[in-house]
N, CA, C and O of each residue as an XYZ file, in Angstrom:
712
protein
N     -16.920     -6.990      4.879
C     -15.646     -6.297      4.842
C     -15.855     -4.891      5.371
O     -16.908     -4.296      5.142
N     -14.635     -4.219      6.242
C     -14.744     -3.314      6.825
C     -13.597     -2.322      6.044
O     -12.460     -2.568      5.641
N     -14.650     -0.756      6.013
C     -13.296     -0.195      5.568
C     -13.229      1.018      6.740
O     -14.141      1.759      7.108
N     -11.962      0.965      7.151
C     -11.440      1.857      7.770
C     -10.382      2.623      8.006
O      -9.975      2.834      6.864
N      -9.561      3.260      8.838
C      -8.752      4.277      8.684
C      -7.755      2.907      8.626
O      -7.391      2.668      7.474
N      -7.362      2.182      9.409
C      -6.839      1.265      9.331
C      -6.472      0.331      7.873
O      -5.374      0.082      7.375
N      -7.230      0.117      7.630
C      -7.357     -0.447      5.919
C      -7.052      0.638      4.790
O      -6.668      0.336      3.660
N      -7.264      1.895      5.223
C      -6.792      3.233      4.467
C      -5.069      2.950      4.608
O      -4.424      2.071      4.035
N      -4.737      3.648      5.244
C      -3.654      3.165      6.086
C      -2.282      2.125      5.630
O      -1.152      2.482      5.298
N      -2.722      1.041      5.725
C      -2.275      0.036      5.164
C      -2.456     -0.256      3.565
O      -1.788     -1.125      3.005
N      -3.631      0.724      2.731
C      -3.429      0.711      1.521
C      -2.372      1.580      1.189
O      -1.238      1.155      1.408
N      -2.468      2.420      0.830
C      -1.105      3.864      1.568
C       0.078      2.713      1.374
O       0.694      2.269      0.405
N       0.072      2.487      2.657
C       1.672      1.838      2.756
C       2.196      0.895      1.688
O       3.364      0.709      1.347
N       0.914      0.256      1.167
C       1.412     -1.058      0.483
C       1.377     -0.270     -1.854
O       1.571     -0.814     -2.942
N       1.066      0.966     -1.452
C       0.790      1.959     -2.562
C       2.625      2.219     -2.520
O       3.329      1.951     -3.494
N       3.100      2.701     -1.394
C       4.226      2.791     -0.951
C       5.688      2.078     -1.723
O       6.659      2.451     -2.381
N       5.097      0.799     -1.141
C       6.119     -0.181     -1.016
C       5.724     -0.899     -3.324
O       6.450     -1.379     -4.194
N       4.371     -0.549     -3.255
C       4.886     -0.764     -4.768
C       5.265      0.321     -5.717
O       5.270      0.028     -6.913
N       5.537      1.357     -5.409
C       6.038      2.349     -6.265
C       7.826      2.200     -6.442
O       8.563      2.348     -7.417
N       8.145      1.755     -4.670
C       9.214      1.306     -4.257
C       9.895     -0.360     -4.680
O      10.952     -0.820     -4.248
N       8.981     -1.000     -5.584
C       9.150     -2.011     -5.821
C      10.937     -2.653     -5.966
O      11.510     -3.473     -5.248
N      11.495     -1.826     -7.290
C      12.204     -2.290     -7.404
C      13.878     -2.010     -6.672
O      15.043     -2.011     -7.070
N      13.318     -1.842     -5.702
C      15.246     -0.813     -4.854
C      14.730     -2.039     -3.862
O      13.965     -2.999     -3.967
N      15.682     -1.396     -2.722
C      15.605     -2.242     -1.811
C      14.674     -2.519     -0.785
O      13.585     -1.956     -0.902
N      14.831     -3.193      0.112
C      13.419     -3.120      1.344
C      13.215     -1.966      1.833
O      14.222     -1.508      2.373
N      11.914     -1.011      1.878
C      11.588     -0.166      2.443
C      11.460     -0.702      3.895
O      11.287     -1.864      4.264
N      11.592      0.461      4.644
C      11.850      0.445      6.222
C      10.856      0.563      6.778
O      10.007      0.936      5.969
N      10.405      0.438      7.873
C       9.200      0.985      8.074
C       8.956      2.490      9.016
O       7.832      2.955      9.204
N      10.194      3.106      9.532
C      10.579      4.455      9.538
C      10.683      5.476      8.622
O      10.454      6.681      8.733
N      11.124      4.701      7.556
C      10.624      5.651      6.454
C       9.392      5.883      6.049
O       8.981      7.020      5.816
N       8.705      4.840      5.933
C       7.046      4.287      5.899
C       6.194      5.497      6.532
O       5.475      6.346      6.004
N       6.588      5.223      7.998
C       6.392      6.361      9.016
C       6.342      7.720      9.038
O       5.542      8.417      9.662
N       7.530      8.181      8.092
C       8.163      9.092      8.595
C       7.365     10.263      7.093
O       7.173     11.479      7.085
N       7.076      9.149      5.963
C       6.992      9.845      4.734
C       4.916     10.054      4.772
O       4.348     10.993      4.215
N       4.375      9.227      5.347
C       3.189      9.121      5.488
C       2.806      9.778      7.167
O       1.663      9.677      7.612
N       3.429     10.142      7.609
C       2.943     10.490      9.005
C       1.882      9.581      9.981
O       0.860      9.850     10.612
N       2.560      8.560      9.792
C       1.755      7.308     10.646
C       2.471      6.304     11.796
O       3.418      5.595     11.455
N       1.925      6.284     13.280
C       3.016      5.750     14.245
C       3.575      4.955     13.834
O       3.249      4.455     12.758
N       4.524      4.580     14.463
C       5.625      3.279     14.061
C       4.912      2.255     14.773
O       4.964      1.288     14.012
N       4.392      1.979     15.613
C       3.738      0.749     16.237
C       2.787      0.416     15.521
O       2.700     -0.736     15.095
N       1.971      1.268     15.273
C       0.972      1.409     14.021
C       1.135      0.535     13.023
O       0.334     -0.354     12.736
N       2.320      0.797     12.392
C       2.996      0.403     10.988
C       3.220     -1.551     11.608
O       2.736     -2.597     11.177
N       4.159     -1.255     12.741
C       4.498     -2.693     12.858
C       3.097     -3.879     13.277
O       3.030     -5.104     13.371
N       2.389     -3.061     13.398
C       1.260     -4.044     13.607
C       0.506     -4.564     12.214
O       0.169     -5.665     11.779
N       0.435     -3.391     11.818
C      -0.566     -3.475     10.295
C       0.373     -4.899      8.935
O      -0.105     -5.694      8.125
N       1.908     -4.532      9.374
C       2.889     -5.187      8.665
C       3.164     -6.576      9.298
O       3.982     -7.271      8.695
N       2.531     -7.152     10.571
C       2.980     -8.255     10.877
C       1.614     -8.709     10.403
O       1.622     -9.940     10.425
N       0.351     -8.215      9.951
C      -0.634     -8.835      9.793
C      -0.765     -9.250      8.306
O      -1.481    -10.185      7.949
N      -0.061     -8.526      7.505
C       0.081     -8.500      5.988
C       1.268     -9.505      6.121
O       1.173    -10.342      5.223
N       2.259     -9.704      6.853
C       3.427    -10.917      6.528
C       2.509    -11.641      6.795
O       2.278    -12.388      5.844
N       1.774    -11.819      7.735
C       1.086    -13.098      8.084
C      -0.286    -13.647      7.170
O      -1.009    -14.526      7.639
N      -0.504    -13.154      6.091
C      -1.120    -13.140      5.099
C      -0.490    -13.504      3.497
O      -1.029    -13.782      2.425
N       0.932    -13.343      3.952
C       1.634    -13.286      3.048
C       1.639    -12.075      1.478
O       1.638    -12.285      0.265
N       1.644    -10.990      2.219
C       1.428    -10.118      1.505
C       2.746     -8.944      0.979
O       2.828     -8.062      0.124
N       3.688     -9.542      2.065
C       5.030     -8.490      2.250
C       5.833     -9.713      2.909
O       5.497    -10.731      3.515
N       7.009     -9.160      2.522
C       8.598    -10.232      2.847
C       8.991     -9.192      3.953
O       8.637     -8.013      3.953
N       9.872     -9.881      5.014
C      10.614     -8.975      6.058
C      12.160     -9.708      5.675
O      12.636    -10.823      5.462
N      12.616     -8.128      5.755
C      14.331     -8.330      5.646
C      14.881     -7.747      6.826
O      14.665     -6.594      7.199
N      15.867     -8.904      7.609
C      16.050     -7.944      8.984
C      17.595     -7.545      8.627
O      18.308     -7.823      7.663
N      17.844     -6.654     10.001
C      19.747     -6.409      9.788
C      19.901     -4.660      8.854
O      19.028     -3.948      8.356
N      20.957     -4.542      8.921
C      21.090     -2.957      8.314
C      20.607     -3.287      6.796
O      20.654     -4.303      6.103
N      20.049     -1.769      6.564
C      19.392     -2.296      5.006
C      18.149     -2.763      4.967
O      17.526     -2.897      3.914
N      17.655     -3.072      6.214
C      16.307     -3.922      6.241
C      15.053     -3.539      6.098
O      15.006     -2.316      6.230
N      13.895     -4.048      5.867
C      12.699     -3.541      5.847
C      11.072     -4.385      5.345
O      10.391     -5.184      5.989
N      10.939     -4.029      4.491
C       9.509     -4.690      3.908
C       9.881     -4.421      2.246
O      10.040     -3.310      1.739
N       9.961     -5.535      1.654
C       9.057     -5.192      0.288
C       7.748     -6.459     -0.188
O       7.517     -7.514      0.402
N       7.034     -5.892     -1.467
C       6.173     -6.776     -1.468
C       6.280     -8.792     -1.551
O       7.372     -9.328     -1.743
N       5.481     -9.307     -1.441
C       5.540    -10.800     -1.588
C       5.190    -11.541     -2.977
O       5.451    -12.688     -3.341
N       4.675    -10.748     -3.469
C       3.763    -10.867     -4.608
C       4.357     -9.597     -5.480
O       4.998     -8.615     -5.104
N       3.885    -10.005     -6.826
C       3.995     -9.199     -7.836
C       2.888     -8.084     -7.723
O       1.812     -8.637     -7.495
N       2.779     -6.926     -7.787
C       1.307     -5.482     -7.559
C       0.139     -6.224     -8.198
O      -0.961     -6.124     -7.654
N       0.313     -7.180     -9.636
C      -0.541     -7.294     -9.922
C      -1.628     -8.007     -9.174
O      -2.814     -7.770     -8.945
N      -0.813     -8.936     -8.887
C      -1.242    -10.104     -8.029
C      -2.126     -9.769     -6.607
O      -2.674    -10.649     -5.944
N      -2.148     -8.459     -6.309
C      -2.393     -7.908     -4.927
C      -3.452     -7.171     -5.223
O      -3.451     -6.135     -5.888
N      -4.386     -7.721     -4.714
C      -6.041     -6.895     -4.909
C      -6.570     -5.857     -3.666
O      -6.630     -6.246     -2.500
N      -6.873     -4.745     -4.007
C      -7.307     -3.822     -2.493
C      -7.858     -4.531     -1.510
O      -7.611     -4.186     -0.355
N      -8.742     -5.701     -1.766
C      -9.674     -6.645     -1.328
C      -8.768     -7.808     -0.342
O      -9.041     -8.348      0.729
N      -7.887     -7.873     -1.019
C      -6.559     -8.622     -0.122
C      -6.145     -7.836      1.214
O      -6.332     -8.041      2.413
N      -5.467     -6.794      0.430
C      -5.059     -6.018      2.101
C      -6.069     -5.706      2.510
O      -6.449     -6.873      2.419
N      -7.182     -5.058      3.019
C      -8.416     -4.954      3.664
C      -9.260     -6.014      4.161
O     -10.259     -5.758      4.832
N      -8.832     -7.453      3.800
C      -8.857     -8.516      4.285
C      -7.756     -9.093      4.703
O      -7.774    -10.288      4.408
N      -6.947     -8.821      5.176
C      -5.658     -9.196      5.805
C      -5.895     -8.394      7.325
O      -6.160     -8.912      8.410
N      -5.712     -7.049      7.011
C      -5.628     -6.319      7.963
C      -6.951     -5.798      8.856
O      -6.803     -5.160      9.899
N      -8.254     -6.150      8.313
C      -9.585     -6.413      8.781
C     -10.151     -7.473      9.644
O     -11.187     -7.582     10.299
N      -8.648     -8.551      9.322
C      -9.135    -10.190      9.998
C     -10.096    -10.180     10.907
O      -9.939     -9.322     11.775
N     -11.126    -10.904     11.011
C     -11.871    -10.867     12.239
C     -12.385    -10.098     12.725
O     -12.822    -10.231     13.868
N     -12.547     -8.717     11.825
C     -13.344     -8.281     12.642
C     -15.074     -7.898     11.785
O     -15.191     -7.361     10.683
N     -16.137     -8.330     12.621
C     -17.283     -7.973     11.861
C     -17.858     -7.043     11.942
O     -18.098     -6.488     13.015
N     -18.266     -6.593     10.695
C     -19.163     -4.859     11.172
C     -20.348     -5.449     11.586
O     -21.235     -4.620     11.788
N     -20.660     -6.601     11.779
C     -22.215     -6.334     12.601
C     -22.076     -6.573     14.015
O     -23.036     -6.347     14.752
N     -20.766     -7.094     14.566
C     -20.455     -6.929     16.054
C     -20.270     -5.905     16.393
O     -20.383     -5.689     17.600
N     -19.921     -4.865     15.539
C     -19.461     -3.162     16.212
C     -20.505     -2.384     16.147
O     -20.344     -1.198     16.432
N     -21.586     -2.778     15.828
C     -22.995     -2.143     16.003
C     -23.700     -2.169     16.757
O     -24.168     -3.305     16.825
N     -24.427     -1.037     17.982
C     -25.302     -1.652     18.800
C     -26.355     -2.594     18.567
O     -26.559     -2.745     17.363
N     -27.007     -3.199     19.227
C     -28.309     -4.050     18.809
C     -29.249     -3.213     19.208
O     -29.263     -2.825     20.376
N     -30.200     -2.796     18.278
C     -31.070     -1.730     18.274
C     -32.442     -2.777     18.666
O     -32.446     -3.959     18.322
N     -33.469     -2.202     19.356
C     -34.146     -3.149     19.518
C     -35.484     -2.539     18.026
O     -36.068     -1.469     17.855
N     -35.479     -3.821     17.264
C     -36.355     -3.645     16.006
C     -36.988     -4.906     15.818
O     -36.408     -5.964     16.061
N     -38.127     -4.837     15.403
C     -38.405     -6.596     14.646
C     -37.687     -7.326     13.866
O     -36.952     -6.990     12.937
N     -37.930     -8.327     14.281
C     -37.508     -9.184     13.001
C     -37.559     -8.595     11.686
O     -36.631     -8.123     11.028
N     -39.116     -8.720     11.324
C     -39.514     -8.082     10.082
C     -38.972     -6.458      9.864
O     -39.500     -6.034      8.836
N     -38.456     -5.846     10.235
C     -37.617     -4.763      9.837
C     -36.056     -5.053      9.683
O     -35.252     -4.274      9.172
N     -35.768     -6.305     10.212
C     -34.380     -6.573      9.892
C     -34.413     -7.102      8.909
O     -33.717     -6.631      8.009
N     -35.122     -8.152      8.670
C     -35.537     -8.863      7.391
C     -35.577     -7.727      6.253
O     -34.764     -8.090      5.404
N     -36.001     -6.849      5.971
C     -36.460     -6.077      5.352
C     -35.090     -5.508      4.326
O     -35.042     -5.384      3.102
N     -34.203     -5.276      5.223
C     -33.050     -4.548      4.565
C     -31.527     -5.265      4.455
O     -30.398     -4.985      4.051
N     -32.153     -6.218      4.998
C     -31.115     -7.384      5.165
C     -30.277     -7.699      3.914
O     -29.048     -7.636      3.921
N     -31.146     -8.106      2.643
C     -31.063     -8.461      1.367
C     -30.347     -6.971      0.661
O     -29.415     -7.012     -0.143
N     -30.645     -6.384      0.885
C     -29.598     -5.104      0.521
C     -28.513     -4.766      0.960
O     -27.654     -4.493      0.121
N     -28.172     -4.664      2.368
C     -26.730     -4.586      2.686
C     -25.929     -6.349      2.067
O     -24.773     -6.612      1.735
N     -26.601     -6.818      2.107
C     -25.781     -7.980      1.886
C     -25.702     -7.830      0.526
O     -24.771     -8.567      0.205
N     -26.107     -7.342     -0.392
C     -26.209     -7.058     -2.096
C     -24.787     -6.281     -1.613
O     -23.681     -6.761     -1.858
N     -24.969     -5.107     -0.945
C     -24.381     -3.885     -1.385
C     -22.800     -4.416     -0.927
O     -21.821     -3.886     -1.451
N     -22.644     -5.511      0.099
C     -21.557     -5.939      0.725
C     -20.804     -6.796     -0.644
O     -19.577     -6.867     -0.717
N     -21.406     -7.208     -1.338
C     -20.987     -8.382     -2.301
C     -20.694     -7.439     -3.288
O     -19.593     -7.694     -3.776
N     -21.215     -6.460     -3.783
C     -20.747     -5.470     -5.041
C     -19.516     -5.268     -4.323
O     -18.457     -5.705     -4.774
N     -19.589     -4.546     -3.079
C     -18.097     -3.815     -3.027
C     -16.781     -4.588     -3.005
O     -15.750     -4.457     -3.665
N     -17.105     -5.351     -2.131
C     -15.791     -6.773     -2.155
C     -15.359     -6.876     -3.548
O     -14.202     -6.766     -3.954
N     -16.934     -7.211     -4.578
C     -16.522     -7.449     -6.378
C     -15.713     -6.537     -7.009
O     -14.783     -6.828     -7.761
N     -16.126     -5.248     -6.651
C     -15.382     -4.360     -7.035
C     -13.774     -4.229     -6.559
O     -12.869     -4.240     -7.393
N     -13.481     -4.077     -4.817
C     -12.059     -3.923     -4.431
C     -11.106     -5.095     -5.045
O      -9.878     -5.043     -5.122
N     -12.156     -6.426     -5.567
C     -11.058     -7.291     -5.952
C     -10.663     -7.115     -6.985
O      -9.573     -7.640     -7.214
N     -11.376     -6.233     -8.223
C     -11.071     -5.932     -9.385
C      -9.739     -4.845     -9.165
O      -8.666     -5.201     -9.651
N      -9.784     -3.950     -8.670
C      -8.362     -3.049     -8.274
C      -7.074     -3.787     -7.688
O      -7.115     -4.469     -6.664
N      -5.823     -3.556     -8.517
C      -4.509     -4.156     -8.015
C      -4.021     -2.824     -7.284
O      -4.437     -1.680     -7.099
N      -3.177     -3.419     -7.046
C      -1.799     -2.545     -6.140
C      -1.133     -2.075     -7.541
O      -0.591     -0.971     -7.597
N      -1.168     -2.701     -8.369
C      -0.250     -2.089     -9.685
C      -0.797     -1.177    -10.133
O      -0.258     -0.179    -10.612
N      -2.239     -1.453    -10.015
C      -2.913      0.192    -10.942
C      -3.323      1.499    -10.060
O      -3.597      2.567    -10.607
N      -3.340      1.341     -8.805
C      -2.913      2.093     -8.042
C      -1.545      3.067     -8.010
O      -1.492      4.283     -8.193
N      -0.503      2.168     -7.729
C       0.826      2.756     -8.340
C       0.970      3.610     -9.968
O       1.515      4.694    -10.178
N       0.414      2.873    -10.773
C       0.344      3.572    -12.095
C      -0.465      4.410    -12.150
O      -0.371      5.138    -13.138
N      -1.657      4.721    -11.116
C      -2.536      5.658    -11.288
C      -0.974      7.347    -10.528
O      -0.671      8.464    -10.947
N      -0.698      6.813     -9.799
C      -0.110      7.417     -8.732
C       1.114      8.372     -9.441
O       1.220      9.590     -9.300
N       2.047      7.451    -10.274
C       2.757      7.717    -11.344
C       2.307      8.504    -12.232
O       3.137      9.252    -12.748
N       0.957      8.589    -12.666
C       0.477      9.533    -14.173
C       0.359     10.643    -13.670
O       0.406     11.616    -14.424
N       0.135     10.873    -11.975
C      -0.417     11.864    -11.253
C       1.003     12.756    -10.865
O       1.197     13.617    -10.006
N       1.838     12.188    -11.830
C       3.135     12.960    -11.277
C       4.185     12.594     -9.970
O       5.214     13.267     -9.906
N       3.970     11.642     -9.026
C       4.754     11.219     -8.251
C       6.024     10.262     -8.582
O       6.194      9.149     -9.079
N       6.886     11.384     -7.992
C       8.677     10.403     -8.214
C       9.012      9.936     -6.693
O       9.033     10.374     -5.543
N       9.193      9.078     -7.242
C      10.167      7.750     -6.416
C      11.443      8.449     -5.712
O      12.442      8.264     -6.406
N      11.697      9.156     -4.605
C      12.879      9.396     -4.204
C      13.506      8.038     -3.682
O      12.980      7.355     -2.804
N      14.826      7.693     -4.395
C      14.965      6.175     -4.213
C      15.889      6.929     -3.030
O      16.286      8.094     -2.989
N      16.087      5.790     -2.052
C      16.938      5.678     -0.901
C      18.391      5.469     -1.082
O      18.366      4.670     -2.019
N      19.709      5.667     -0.794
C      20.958      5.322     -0.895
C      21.426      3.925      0.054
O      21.554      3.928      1.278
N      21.663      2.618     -0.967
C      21.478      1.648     -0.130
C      23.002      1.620      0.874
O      24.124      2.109      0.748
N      22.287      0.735      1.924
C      23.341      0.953      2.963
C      24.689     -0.150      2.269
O      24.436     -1.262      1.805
N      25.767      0.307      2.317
C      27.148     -0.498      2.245
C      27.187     -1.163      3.193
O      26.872     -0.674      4.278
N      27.680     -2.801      3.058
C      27.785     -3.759      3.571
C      29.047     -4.235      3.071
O      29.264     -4.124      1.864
N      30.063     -4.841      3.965
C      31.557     -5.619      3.898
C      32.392     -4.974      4.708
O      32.259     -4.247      5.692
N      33.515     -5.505      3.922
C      34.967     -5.151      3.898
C      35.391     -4.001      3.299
O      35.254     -4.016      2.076
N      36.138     -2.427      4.035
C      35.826     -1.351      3.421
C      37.520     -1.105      3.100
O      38.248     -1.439      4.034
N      38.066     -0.668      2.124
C      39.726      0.060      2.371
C      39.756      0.765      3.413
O      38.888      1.604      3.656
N      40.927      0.483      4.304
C      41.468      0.787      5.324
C      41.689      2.682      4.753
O      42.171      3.115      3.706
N      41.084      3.453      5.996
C      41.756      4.987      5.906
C      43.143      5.121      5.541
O      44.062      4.401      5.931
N      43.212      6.055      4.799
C      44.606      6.006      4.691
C      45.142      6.923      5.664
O      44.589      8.008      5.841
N      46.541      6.464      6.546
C      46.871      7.687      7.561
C      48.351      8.233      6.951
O      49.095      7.856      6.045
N      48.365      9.022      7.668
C      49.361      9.787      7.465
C      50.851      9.385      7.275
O      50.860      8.187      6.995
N      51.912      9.805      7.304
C      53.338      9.075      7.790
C      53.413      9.655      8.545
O      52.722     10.661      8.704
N      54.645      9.086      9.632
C      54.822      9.980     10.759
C      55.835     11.044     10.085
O      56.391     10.798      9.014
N      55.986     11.982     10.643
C      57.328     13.246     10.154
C      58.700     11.915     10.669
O      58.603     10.997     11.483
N      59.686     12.263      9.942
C      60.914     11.733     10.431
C      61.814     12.416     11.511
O      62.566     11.751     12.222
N      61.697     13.833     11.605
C      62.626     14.446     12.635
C      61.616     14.492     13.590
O      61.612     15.544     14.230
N      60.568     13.503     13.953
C      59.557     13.864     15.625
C      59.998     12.897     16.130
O      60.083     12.001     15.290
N      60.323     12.608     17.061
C      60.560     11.325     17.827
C      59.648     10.492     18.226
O      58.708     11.119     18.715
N      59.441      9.011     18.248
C      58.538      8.610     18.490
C      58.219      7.751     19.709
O      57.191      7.089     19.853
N      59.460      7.868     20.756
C      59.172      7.551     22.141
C      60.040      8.542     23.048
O      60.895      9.309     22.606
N      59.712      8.409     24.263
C      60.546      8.992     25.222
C      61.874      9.386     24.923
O      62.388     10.493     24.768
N      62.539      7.631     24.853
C      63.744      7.785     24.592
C      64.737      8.022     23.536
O      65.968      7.981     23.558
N      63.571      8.379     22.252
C      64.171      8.883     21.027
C      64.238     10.668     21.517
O      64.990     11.600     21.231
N      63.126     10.521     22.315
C      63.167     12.250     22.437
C      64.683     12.833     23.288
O      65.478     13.733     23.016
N      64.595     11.700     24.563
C      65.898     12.191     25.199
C      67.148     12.002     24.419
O      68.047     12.817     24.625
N      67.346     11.045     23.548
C      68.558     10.966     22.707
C      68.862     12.294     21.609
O      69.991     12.461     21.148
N      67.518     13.352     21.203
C      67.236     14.264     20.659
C      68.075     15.076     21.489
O      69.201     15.439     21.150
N      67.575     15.335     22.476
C      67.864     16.633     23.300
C      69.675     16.349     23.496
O      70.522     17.234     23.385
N      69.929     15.002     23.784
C      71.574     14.424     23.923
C      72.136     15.062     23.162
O      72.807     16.044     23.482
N      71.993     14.661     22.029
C      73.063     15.020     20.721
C      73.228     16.660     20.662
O      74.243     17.190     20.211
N      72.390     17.204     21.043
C      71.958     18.391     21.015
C      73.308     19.219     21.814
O      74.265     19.802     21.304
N      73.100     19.094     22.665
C      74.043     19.875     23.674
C      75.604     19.908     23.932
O      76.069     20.634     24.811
């Protein structure tokens, strides 16, 4: 497992979206806009977590992301394996030229040290994150959800009664007149 700005990133967001749990779908402009992170950015990291099943998409006004799962249910170890897919940290390493027997050597330790950490990120939810986040003093500015339907018609005005309301009410005005 790889951790990176990317997997930072996408923890963030999904820290986000469970604080935001219970309102409506967070956007991902807001996402953006409140974390200072590109929007392409966002839509990539979020089609990899739907595709993991980690977040619901709501399209149309009003629309956005909320979670798929309950916080509890969502382990750091999840999103960082969602959004990590495929990729290995021992392909992004040069190949150093060493012996065998020096690879051998330390082999059994990163692979220890790889298995603690995974043990560990799976022990952390998304919920205790959020509740850590909450004790730390952070409020929820909830969003104003967008209105959807059939709205009462504006109310307009009446017309005045002494304005005329075509040509030829006007010239019949000026008629009587004279």
């Amino acid at each position: 497992m790889r951790l990176s700005t990317r997997g930072r990133f996408a923890i963030t967001a999904m820290i986000d979206l469970a604080l935001r749990q219970s309102a409506t779908p967070v956007p991902l402009a807001d996402l953006a806009q409140r974390h200072r992170i590109s929007m392409s950015y966002l839509e990539q990291m979020f089609a990899k977590l739907r595709q993991h099943g980690l977040v619901e998409s709501t399209r149309g006004p009003g629309g956005g992301y909320t979670l798929a799962r309950a916080a509890e249910a969502i382990s750091v170890a999840d999103i960082i394996g969602a959004i990590e897919e495929g990729a290995d940290p021992r392909s992004d390493t040069p190949h150093r030229e060493t012996s065998a027997s020096a690879q051998a050597m330390t082999q059994d330790l990163w692979e220890a040290l790889q298995t603690t950490v995974v043990a560990y990120l799976q022990t952390v939810t998304l919920q205790s994150l959020a509740r850590e986040q909450k004790a730390k003093g952070f409020q929820v500015q909830e969003r104003k959800p967008v209105q959807k339907g059939v709205f009462a018609k504006p109310r307009q005005e009446k017309p005045r009664p002494n304005t005329p309301n075509s040509v030829f009410a006007l010239a019949n005005a000026w008629g009587s007149r004279s």
